[in-house]
KEVOLO-890193 format. One line per 8 residues: for each residue y, z, x of C-alpha. Coordinates in steps of 0.25 Angstrom, whole numbers. Example, Ala and Ser with C-alpha at 12.3 -4.5 7.8 and 13.67 -1.06 7.14 Angstrom:
BEGIN
-18,31,49  -4,29,55 $
***
This chain:
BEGIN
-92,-63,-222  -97,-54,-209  -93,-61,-196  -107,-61,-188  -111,-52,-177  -113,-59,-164  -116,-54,-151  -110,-63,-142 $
-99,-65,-135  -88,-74,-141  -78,-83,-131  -70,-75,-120  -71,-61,-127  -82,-54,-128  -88,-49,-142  -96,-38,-142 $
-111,-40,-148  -107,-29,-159  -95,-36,-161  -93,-49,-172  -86,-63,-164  -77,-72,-168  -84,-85,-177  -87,-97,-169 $
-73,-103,-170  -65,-91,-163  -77,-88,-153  -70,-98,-143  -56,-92,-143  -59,-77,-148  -67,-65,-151  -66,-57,-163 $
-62,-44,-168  -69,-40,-178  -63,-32,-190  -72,-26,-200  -64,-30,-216  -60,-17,-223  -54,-15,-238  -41,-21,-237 $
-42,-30,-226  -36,-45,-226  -34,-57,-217  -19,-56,-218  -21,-39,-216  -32,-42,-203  -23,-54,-196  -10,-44,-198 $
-17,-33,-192  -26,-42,-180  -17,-55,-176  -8,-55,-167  -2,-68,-178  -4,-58,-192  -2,-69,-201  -14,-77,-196 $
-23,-72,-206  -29,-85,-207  -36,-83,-193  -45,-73,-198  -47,-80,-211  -54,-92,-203  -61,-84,-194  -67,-76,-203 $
-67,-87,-216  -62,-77,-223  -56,-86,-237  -48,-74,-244  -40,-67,-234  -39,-55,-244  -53,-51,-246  -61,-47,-233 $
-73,-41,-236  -75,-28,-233  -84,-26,-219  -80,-42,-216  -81,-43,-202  -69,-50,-198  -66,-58,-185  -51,-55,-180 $
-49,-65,-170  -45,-57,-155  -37,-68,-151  -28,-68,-163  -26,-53,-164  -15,-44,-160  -17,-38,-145  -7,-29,-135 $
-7,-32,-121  -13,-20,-112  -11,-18,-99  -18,-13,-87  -17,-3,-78  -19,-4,-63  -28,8,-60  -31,6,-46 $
-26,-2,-35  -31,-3,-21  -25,-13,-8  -18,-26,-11  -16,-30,-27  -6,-39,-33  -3,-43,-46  3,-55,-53 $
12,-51,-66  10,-62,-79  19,-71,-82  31,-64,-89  28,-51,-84  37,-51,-69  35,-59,-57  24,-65,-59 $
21,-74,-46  19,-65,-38  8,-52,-34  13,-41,-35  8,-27,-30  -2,-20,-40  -1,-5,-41  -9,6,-47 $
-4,8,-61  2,-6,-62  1,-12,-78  -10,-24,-78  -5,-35,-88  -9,-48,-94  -8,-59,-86  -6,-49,-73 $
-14,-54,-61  -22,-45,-50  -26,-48,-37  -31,-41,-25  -31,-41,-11  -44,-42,-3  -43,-26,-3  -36,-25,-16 $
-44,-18,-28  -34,-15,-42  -41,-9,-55  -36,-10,-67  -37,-5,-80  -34,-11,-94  -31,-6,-108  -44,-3,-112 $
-48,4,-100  -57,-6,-95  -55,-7,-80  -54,-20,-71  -56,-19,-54  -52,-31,-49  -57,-30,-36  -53,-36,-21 $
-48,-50,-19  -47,-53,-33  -38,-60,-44  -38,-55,-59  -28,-56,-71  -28,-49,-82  -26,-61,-95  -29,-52,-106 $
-27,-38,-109  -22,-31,-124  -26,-23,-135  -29,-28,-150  -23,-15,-157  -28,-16,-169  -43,-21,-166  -43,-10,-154 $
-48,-16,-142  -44,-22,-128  -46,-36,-124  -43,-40,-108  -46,-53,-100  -46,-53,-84  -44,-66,-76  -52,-64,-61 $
-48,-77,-55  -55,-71,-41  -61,-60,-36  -70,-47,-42  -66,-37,-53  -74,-26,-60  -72,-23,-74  -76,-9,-81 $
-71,-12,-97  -70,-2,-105  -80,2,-116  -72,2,-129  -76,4,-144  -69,2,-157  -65,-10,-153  -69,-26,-146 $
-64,-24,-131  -64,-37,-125  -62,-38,-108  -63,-52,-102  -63,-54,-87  -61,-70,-83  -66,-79,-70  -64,-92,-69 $
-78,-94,-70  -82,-84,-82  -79,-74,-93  -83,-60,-93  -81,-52,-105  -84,-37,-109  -82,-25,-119  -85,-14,-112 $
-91,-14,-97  -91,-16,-82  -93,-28,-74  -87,-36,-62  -84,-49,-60  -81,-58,-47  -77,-72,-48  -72,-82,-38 $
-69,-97,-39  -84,-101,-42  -91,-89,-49  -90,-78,-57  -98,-65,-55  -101,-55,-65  -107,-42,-63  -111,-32,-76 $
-111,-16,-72  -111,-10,-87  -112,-18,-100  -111,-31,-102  -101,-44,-98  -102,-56,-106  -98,-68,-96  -95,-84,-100 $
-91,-95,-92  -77,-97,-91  -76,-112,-98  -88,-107,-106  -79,-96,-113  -68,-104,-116  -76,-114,-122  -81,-103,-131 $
-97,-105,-126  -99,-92,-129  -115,-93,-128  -111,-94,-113  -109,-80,-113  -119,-72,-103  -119,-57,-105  -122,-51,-93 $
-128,-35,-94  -126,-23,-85  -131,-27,-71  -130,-40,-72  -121,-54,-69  -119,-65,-72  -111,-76,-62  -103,-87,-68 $
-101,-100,-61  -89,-110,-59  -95,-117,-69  -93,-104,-78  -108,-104,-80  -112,-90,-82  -126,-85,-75  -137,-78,-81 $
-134,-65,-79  -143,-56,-66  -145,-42,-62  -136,-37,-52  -140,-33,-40  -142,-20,-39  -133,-7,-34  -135,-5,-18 $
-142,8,-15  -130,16,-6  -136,31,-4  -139,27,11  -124,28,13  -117,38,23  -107,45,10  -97,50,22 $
-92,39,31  -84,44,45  -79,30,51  -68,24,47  -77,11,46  -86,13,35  -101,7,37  -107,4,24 $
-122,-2,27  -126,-5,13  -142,-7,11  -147,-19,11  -151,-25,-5  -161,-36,-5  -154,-49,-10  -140,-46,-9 $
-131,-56,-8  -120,-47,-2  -114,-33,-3  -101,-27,-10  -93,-12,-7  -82,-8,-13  -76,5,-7  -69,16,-18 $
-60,27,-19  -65,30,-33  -80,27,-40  -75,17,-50  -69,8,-37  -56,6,-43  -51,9,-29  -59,2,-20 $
-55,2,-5  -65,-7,2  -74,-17,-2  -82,-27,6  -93,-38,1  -105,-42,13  -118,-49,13  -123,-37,21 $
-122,-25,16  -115,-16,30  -100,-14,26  -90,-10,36  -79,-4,29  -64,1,37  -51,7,35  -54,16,22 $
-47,31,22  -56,43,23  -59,48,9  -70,45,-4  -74,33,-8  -84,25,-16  -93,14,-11  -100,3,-20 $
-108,-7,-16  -115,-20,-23  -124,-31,-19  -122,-45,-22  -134,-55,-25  -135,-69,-23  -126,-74,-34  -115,-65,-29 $
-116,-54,-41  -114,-42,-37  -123,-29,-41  -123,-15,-46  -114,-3,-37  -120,5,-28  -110,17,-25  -109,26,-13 $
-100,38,-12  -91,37,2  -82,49,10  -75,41,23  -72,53,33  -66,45,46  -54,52,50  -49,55,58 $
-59,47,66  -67,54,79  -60,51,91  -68,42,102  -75,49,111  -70,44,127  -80,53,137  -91,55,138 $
-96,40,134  -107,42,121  -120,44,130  -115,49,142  -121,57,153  -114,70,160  -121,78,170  -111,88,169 $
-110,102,162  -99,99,153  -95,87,146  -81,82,145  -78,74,130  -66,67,128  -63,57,117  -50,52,111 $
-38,58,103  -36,54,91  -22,54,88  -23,62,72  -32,73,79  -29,88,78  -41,92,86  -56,86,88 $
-70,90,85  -82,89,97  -95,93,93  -108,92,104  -121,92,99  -135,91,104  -140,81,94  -133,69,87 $
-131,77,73  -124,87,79  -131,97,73  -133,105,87  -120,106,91  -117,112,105  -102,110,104  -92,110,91 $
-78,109,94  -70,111,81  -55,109,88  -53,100,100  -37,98,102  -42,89,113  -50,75,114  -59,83,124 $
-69,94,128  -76,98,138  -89,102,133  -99,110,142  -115,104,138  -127,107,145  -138,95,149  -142,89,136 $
-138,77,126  -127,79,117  -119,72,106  -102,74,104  -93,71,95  -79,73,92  -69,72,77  -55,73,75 $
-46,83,67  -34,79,61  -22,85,54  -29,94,41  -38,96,50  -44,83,45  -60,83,53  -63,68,56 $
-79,63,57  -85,65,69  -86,54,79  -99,48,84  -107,57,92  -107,55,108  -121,57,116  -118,65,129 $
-129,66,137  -126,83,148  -135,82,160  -136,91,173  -123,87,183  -130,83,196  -135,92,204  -126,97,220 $
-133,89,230  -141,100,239  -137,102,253  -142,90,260  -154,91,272  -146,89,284  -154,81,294  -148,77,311 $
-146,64,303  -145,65,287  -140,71,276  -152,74,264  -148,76,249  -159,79,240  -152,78,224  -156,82,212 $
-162,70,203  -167,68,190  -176,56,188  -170,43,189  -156,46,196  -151,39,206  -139,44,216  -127,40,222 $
-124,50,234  -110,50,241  -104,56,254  -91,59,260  -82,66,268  -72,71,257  -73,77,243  -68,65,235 $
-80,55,243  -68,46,247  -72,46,262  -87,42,259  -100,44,269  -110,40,260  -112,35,246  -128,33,242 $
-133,29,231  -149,33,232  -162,32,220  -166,46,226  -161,59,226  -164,61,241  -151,56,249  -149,55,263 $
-137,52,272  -135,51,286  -128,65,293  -114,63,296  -112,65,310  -100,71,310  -102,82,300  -92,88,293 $
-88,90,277  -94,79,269  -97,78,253  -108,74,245  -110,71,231  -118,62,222  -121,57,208  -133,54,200 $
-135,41,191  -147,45,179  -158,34,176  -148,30,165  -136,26,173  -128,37,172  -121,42,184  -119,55,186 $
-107,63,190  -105,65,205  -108,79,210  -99,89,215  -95,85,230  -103,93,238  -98,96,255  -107,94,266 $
-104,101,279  -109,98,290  -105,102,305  -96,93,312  -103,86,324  -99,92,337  -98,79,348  -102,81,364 $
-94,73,374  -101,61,370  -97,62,356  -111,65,352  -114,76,340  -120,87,346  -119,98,334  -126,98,321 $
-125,111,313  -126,117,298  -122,111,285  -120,116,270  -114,109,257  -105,116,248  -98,110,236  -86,103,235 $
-75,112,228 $
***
């Protein structure tokens, strides 16, 4: 008798529809293996060659309802119960581990009360729990190839992980009690490959392809990249309500509830479009500014060394999509980034390749402030020292791409220059060299605005009574005017503050040596330099008997050494 060709899922494993399942009676407990009668073949040969207990013969006479255990028809199609056959354990691999994972051993296999640190090559092995830290990420590989990425802030064990020899294929069963993991099962031919992973809400189970699934203590998530995942409540498929199973295509998922009803299955949101992002990235903070995706619920990255993420150094999960990412190394990495929608399933990968070139970081430039004004023929730039640098970089342009450069300093051994500009607006910046020499970024750019230095007061119109000063103005200025009888305008005459350019002070009786100088303050605030002191002599007065001034004389004005 031919065993009947169903295409349905049968209990917790999964049949594929090419494959026959087990009769009714088993499909609660088991799925089959199905073995194709050849000459020769009996009960009492099958059961020594599948079961685990050789001489229970009788087992595949009642599934089967074969009456004579010595005469199978040629090209029977036999069930071989897989709970009842012969199986190797098979353990794991750690392929990759990043930040803070432990591990908890099984019973009978070391201390198993405690975590203990996971490591890169570590064995993986039934009844062994994983847990990561909040920026713990661990890969692992089984038997069979398939791959399981448990990701951050989660809790899975592995119950279930051999080989049937003689049938030829794998079987697996995770446990994720919390948290995220992605599966990638391997595509196998030849034989039934069977991979479970468990929530405490639901049971999702494959042959051969990729998917993830996210559970916490009221839902279960599950997300189909490539082929298709069959998933069943939890209660449903110990029940053995096996017409509960929802299969759920490529680009779809399904969400199970804590009810362990399984949802009709939806599109998943589709991959965010990431070719208006910057491939080269020169602060140590990384700005990730994500396009908006109409009806996202919220936005997931994941930061990688590699392209398959089994390394994944950051990760972050928004409701708006502008990520601020820190303390990464310079060096290549991978970006991916996924939308969620409304019932928390998230969608297809968008990718972006990423290069972080930080260090070493610019220094901060001190003088002058970003927009500042010199009237002066030369500019004096400092900025600060940065404790790895070999030397610095300057560069002065006339426009803000620095594509018209008028100065391009290659080696600086010090955190200054002084840097001769004529009148005009210019842009500066500055880098570091390490040891190597390793060039850090640039900086961000400074604007410097050169004008004219103020003009030397002329020589002023000495009248009998005054002293007239006609400066030079642009529109605008205002003026603050000072007097004194010494260089360093401690012993002060007078101190004017005047709207015009046109100043005019009374004549000092007595004469003598006397100083002037003044400053300009533009329409915009800014306050010039003071001029060069500049010496005003003027004859002494000569005093008749009654102490009266009775000499006037020549002047001229000469400037201050």
């Amino acid at each position: 008798m031919l065993l009947a060709h169903r295409p349905a899922w049968t209990g917790v494993w999964m049949c594929a529809a090419s494959l026959t399942c087990c009769p009714a009676s088993l499909a609660a407990t088991a799925s089959c293996h199905t073995h194709t009668a050849v000459a020769g073949d009996t009960l009492i040969g099958l059961s020594q060659r599948y079961l685990a207990e050789p001489r229970r013969w009788q087992v595949l006479a009642r599934v089967n309802k074969v009456d004579n255990p010595r005469r199978i028809p040629i090209g029977q199609a036999l069930c071989i119960p897989v709970e009842r056959m012969k199986a190797t354990p098979q353990a794991g691999v750690v392929l990759e581990v990043v930040g803070e994972v432990s591990r908890r051993n099984p019973p009978g296999a070391g201390p198993s009360a405690a975590m203990q640190p996971v490591q890169k090559g570590d064995a993986v092995t039934q009844g062994m729990t994983l847990r990561t830290s909040a920026n713990g990420y661990v890969t692992v590989q089984l038997a069979d190839g398939s791959i399981l990425k448990i990701q951050a802030d989660t809790q899975a064990r592995l119950d279930n992980s051999v080989k049937y020899e003689e049938a030829g294929f794998f079987a697996s069963t995770w446990t994720v009690l919390r948290g995220r993991v992605e599966s990638l099962v391997t595509h196998l031919t030849g034989g039934q490959p069977r991979y479970q992973i468990k929530t405490p809400q639901a049971v999702l189970g494959v042959r051969g392809t990729e998917f993830r699934v996210a559970t916490d203590e009221r839902l279960t998530w599950g997300e189909t990249l490539d082929g298709t995942v069959a998933v069943s409540g939890a209660a449903g498929a110990a029940a053995g309500t096996a017409g509960r199973t929802t299969l759920v295509a490529a680009g779809h998922g399904a969400v199970t509830n804590a009810q362990a009803q399984v949802g009709s299955p939806q599109p998943l949101p589709a991959a965010p479009v990431l070719s208006g992002l910057p491939s080269l990235f020169e602060r140590p903070l990384l700005r990730l500014d994500l396009p908006d995706v109409p009806g996202a619920n919220s936005y997931r990255i994941q930061i990688a060394d590699d392209a398959d993420f089994r390394r994944v150094r950051a990760e972050a999960t928004l409701p708006q999509p502008h990520f601020r990412v820190s303390d990464l190394p310079d060096g290549h990495y991978h970006l991916r980034a996924r939308v969620a929608n409304a019932q928390g399933l998230e969608g297809l990968d968008g990718t972006w390749p990423l290069q972080l070139k930080a260090r070493p970081e610019p220094p901060i430039p001190t003088a002058p402030a970003n927009r500042a004004k010199l009237r002066a023929r030369e500019a004096q730039l400092n900025w600060t020292a940065h404790p790895q640098a070999q030397s610095y970089r300057l560069q002065v342009a006339r426009d803000a791409g620095f594509t018209q450069l008028v100065v391009d300093q290659p080696s600086l051994p010090d955190p200054q220059a002084t840097v001769p500009l004529p009148t005009g607006d210019y842009h500066w910046r500055i880098a570091t060299t390490a040891a190597g020499p390793d060039k850090g970024p640039w900086g961000d750019a400074q604007l410097l605005l050169m004008r004219d230095p103020p003009a030397q007061p002329p020589p002023p119109v000495i009248t009998p009574d005054s002293l007239q000063f006609q400066l030079q103005a642009e529109p605008g200025q205002r003026f603050e005017f000072q007097m004194a009888t010494d260089a360093g305008f401690t012993q002060m005459l007078h101190a004017v503050a005047s709207d015009k350019p046109d100043i005019t002070l009374p004549k000092p009786q007595e004469g003598g040596r006397l100083y002037v100088r003044y400053r300009a303050v533009d329409a915009d605030g800014f306050i010039g330099p003071y001029t060069t002191p500049q010496m005003v002599l003027l004859p002494a007065c000569v005093r008749s008997s009654d102490m009266q001034c009775v000499r006037s004389g020549e002047h001229f004005i000469t400037t201050q050494p």
